[in-house]
N, CA and C of each residue as an Amber inpcrd file, in Angstrom:
protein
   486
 -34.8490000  18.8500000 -13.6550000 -34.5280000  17.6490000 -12.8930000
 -34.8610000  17.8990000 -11.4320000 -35.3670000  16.7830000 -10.6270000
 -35.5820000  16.7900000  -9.3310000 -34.5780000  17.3830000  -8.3400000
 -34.8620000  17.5370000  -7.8460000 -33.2190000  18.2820000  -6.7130000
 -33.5940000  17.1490000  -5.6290000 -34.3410000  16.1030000  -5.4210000
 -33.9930000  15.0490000  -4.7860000 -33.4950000  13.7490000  -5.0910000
 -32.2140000  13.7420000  -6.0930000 -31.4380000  12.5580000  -6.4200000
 -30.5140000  12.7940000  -5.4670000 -30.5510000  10.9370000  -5.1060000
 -29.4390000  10.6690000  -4.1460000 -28.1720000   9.6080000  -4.6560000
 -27.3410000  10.5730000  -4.6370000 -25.9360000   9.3790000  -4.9610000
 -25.8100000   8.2220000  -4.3030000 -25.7210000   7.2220000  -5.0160000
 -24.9290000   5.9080000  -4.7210000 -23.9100000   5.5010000  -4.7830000
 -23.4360000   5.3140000  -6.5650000 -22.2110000   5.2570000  -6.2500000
 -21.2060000   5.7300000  -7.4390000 -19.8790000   5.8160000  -7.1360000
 -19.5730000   6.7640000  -8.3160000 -17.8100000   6.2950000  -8.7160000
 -18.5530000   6.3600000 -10.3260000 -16.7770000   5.5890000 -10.7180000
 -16.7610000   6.2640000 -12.1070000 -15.5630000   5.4170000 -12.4510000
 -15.0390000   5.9090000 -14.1360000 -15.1250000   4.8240000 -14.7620000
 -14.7820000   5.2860000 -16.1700000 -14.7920000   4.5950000 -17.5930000
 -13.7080000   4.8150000 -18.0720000 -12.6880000   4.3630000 -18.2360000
 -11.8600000   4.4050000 -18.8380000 -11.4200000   5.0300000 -20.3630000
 -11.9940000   4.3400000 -21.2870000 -12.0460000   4.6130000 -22.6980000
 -13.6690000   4.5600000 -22.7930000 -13.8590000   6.1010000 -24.0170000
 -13.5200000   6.8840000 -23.4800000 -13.5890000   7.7360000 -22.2070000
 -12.9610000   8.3220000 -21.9480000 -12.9170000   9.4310000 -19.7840000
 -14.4830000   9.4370000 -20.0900000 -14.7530000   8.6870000 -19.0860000
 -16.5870000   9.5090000 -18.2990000 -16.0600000   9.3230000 -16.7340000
 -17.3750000  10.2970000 -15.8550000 -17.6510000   9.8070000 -14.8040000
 -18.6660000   9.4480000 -14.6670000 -19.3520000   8.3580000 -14.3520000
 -20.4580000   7.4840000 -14.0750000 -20.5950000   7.5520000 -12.5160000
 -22.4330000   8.2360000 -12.7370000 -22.7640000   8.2830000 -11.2770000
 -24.2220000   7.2180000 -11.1610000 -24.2450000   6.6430000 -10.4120000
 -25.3760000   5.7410000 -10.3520000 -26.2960000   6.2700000  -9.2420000
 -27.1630000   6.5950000  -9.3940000 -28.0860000   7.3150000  -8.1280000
 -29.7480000   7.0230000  -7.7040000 -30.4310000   7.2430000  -6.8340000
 -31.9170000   6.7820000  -6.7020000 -32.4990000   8.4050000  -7.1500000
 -33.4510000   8.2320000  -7.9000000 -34.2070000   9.2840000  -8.6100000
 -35.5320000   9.5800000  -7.4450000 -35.7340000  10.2060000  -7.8840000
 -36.9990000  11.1080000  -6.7050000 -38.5940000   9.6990000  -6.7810000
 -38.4470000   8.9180000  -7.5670000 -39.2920000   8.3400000  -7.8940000
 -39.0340000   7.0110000  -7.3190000 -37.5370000   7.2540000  -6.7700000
 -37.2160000   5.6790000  -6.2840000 -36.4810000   4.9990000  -6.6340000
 -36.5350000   5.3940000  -8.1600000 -35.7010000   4.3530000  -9.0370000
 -34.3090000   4.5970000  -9.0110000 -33.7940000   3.5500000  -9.4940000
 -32.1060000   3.6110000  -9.6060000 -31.3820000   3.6730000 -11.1520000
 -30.8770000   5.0600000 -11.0560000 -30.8920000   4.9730000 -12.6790000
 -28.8940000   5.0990000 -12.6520000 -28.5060000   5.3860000 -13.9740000
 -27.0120000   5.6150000 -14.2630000 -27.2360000   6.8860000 -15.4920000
 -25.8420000   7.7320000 -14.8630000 -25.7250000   8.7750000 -15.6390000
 -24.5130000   8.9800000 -15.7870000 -23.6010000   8.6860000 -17.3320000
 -22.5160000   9.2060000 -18.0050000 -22.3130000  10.0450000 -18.2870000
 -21.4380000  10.2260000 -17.9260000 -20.6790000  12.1870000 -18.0370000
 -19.4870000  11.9570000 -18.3460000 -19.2380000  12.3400000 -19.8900000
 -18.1840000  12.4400000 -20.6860000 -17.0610000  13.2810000 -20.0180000
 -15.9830000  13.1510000 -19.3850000 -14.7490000  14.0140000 -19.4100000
 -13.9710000  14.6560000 -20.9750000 -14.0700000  16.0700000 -20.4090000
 -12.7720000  16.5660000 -21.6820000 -12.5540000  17.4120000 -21.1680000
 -11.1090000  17.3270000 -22.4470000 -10.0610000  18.1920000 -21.9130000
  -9.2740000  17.7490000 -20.8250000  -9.1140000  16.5190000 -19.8450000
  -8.2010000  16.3950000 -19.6020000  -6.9500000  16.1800000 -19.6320000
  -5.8220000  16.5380000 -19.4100000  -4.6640000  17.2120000 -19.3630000
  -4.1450000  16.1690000 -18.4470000  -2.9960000  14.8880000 -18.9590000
  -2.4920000  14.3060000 -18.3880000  -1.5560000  14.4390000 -17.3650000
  -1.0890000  15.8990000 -17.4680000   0.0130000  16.2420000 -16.4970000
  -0.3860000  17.4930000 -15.7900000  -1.9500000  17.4330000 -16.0610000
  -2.2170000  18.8480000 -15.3530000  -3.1690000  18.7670000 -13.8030000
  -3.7850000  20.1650000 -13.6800000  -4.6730000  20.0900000 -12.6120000
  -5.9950000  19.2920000 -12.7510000  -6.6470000  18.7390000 -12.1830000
  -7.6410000  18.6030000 -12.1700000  -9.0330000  19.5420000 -11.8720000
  -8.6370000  20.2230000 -11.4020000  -9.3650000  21.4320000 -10.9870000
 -10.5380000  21.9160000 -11.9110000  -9.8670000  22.7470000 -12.7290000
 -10.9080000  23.1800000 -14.4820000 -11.8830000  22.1960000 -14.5410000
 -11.4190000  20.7160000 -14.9360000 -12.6480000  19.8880000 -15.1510000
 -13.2050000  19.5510000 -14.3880000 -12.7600000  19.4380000 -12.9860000
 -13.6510000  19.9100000 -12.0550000 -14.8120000  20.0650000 -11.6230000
 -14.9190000  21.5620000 -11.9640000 -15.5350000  22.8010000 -12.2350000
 -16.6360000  23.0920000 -13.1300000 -15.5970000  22.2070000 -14.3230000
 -16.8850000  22.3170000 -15.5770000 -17.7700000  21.1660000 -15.5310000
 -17.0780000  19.8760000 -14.8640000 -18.2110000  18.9920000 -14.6070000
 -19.3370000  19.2810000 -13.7210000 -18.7530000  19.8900000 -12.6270000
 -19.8200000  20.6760000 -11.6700000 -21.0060000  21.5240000 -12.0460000
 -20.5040000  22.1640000 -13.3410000 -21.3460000  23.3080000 -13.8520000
 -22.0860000  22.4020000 -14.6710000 -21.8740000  21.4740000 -15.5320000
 -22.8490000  20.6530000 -16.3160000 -23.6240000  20.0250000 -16.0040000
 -23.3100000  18.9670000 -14.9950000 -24.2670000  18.2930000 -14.5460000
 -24.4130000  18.6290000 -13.0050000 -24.9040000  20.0240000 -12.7830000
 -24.9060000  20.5810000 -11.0430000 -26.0640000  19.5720000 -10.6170000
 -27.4760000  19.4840000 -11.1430000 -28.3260000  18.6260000 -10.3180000
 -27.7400000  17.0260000  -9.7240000 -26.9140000  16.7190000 -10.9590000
 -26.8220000  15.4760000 -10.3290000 -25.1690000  15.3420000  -9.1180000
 -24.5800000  16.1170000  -9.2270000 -23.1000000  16.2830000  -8.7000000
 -23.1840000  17.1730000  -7.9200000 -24.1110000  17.9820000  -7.6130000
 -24.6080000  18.9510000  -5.9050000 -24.3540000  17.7510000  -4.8990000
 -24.9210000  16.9170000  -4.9280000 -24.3920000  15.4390000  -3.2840000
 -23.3410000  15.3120000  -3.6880000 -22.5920000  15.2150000  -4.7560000
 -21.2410000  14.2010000  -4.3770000 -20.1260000  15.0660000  -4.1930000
 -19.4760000  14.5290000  -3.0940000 -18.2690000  15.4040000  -2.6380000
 -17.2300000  15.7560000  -3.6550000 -16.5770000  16.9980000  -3.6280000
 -15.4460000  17.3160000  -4.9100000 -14.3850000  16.3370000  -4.5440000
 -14.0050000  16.0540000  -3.2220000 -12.7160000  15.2470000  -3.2040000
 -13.0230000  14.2930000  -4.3230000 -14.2170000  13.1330000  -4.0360000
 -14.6830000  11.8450000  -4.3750000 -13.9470000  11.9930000  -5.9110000
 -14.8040000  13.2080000  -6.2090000 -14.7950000  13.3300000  -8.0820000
 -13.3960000  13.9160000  -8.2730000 -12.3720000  14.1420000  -7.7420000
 -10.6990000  14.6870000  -7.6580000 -10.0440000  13.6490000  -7.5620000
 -10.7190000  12.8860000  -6.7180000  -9.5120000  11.0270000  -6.7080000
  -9.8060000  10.1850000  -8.0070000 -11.0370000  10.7190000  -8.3230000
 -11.4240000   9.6880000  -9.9280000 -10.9600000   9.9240000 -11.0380000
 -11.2190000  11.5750000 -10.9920000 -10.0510000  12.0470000 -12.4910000
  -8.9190000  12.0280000 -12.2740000  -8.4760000  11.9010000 -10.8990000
  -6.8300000  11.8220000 -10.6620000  -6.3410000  10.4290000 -11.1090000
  -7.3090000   9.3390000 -10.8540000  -6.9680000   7.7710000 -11.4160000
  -7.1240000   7.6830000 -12.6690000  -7.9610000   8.4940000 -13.4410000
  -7.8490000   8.7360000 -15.2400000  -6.6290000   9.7480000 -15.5400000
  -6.4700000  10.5700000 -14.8200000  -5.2340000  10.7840000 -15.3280000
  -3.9990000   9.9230000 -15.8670000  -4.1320000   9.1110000 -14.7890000
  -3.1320000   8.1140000 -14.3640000  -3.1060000   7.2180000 -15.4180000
  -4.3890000   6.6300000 -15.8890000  -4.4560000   5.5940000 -16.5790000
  -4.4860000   6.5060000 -18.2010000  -4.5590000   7.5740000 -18.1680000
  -3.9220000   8.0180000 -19.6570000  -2.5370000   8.2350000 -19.4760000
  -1.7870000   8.2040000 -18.5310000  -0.4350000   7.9400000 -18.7120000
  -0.0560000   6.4960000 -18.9390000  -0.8220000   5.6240000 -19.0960000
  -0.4780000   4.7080000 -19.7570000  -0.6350000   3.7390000 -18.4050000
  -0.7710000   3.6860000 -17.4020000  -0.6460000   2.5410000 -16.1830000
  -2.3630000   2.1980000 -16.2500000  -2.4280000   0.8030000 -15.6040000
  -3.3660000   0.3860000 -15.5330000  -4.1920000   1.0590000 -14.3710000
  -5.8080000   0.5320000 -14.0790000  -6.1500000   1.2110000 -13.4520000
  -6.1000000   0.9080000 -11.9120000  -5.7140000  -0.3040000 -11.8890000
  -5.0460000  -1.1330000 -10.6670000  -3.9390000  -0.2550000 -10.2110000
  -2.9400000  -0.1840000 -10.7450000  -1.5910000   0.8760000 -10.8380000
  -2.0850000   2.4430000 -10.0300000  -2.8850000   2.8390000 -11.2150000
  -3.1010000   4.1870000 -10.8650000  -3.8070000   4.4690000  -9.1540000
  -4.7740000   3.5150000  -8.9240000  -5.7620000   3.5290000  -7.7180000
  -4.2700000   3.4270000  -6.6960000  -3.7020000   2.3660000  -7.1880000
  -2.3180000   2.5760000  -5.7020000  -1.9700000   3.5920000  -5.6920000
  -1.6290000   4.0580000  -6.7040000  -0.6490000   5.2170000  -6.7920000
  -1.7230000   6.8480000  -6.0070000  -2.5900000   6.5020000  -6.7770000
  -3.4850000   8.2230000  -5.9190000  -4.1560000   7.6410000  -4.8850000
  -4.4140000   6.5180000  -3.9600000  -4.7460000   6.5430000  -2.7860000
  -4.2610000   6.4480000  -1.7840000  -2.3080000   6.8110000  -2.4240000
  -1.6530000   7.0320000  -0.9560000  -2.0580000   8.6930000  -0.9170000
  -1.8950000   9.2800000  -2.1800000  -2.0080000  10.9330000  -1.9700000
  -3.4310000  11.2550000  -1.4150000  -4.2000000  10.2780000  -1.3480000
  -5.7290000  10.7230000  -0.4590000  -5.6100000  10.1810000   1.1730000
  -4.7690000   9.7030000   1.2510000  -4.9340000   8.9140000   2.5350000
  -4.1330000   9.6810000   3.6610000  -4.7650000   9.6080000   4.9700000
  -3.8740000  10.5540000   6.3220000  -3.2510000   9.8070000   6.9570000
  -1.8750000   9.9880000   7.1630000  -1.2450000   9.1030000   7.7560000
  -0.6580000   9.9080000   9.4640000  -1.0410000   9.7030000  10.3430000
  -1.0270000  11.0610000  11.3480000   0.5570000  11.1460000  11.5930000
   1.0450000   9.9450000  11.0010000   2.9820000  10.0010000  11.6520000
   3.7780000  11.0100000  10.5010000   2.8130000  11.8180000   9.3490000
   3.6020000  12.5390000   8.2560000   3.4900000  13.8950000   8.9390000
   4.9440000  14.3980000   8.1070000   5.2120000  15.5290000   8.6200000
   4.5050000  16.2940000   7.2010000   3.5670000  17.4070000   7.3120000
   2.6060000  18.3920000   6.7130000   3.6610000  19.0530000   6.4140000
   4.4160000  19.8490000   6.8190000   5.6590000  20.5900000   6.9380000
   6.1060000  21.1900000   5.7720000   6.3820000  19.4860000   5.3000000
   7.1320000  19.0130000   4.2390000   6.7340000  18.8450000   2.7070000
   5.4560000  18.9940000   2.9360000   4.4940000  18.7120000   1.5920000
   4.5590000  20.7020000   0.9910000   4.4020000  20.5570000  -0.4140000
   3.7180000  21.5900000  -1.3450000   2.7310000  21.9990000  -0.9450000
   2.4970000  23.5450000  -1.7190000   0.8510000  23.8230000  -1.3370000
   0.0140000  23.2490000  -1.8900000   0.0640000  22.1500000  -2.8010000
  -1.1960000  21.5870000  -3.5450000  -0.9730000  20.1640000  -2.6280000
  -0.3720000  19.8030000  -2.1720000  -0.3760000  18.3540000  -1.2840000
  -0.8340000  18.8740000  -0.0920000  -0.6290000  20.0290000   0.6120000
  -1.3420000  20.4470000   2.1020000  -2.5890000  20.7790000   1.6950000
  -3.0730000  21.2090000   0.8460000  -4.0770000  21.6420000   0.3000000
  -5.3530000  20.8230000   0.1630000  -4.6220000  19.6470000   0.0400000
  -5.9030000  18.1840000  -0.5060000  -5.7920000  17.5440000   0.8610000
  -4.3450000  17.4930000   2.0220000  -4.9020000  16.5190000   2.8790000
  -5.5710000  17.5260000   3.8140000  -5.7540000  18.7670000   3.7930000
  -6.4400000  19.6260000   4.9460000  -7.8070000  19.3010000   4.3510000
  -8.2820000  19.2530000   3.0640000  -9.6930000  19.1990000   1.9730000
 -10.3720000  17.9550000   2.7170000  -8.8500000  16.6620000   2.4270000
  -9.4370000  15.4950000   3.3040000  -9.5360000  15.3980000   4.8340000
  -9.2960000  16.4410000   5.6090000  -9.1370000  16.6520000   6.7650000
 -10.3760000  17.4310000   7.5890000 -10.7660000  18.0940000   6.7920000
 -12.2870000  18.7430000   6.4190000 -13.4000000  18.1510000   6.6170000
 -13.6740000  17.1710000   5.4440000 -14.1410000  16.2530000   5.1080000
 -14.7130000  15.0150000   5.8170000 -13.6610000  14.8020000   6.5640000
 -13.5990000  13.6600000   7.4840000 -14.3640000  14.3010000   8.6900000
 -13.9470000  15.4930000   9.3770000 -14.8240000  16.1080000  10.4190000
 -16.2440000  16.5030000  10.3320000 -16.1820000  16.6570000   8.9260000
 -17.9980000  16.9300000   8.5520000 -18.5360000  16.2820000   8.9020000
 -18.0130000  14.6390000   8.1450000 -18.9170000  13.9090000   7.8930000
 -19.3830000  13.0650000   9.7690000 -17.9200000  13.1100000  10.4660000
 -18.0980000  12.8710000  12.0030000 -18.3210000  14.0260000  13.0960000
 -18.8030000  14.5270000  12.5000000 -19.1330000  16.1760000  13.1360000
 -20.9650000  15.9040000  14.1180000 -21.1790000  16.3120000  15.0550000
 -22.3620000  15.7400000  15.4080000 -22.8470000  16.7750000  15.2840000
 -24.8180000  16.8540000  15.1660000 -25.4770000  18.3300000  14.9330000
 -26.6960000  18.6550000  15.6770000 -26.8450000  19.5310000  16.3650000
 -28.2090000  19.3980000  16.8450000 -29.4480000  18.5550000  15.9920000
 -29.9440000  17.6090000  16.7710000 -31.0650000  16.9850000  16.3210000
 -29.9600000  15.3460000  15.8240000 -28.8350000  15.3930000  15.8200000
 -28.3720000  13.9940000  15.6300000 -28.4460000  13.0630000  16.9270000
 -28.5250000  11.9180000  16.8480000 -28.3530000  10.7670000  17.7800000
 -26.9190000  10.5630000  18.2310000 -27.2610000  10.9290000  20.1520000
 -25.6760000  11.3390000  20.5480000 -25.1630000  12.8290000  20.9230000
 -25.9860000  13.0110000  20.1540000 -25.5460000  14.8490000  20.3930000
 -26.2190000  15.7300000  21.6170000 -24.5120000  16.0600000  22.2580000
 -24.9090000  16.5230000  23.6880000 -24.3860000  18.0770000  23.4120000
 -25.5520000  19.0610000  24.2740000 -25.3180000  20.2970000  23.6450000
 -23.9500000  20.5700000  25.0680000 -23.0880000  21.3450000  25.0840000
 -22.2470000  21.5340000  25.7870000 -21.6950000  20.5330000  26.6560000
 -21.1040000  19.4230000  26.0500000 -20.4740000  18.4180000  26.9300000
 -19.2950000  18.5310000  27.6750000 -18.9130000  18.0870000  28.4320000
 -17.8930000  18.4790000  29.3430000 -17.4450000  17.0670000  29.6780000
 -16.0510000  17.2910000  30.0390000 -15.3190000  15.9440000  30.0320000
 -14.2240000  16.1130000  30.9660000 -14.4290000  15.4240000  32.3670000
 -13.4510000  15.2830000  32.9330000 -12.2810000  14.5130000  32.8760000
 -10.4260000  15.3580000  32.9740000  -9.5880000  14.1080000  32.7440000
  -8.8860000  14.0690000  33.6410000  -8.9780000  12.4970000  33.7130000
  -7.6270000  12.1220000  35.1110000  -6.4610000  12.7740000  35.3580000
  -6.2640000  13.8290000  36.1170000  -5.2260000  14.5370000  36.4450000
  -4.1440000  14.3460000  37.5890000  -4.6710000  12.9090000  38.1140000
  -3.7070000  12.2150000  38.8910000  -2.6080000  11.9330000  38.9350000
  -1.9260000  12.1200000  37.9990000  -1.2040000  11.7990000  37.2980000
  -0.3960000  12.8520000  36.5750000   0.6620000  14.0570000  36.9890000
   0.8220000  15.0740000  36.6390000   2.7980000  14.9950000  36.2520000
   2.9100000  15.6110000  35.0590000   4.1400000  15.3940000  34.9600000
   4.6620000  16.7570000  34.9160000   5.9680000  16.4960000  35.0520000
   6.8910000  17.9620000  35.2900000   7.6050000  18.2170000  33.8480000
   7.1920000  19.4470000  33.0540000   7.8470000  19.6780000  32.2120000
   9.3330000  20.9410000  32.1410000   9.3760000  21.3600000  33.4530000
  10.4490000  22.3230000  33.6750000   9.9560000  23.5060000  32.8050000
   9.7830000  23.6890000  32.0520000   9.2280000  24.6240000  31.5480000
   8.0410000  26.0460000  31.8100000   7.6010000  24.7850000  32.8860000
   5.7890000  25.4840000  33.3370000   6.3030000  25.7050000  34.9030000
   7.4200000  26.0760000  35.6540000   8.1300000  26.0400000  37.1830000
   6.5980000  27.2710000  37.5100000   6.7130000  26.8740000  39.3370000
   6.0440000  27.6520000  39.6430000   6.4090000  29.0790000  39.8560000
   6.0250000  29.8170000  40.3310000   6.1670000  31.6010000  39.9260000
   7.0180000  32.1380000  41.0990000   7.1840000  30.9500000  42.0200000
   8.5150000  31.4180000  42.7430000   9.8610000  31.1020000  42.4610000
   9.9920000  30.0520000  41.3540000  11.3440000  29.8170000  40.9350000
  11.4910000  30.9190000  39.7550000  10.2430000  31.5420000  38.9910000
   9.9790000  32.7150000  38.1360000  10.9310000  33.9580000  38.9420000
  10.6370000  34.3430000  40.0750000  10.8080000  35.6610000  40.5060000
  12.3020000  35.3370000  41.1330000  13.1060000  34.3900000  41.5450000
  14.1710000  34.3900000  41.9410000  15.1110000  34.8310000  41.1760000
């Protein structure tokens, strides 16, 4: 297979578990490719299948991000617990989503784990690179310092030595 397929767009099937990736082929064209899920484990990780989807179909699932394909089997999970797939999408796109007023703190290592993944993710993709549009090599940024507050904390080095 070409190693220049480009993802478009990417969802599930319900009955039975696939992931369906729709992509432009090296030739241009726009084709669809079903990829059977197994072995998923309604109350388990997603991880394993993962992995093994990764390993099966690597040409076509090298572009697409692991989160992408972690929120999709996480919504088939969902919907083999019996909720619809309306249901399930609410339900796992609060656990994908950053909310900056949550306390991290407070979460498990598999919940800090996915919003740092999505935290990642997000900087990549707004990350600027040499040769991008915009991209200034050593920028510097002056800030209004007019404006200075007293935190008691930071006293100067003569109230230090008294």
């Amino acid at each position: 297979m070409d190693a220049r397929i480009e993802p478009q767009k990417l969802g599930i099937r319900a009955q039975p578990p696939a992931l369906i990736l729709i992509y432009r082929s090296a030739d241009g064209r726009e084709r669809q490719r079903t990829m059977p899920i197994r072995f998923l484990n309604k109350y388990g990780t997603v991880e394993k299948v993962l992995k093994e989807l990764k390993e099966r179909h690597k040409e076509h699932l090298e572009k697409v991000p692991d989160l992408r394909m972690e929120k999709m089997l996480r919504i088939l999970q969902e919907s083999q617990k019996g909720r619809s797939i309306d249901e399930a999408v609410s339900n796992i796109s609060k656990d994908y989503d950053l909310d900056p007023n949550q306390d991290l703190n407070k979460l498990n290592d598999e919940q800090l784990n996915r919003k740092k993944k999505i935290m990642d993710n997000t900087f990549q993709k707004n990350q600027l690179k040499p040769g991008d549009p915009g991209y200034e090599y050593d920028k510097q940024v002056d800030f209004d310092t007019a404006e200075k507050v007293e935190a008691g904390w930071d006293s100067s080095e003569e109230d230090f030595w008294s």
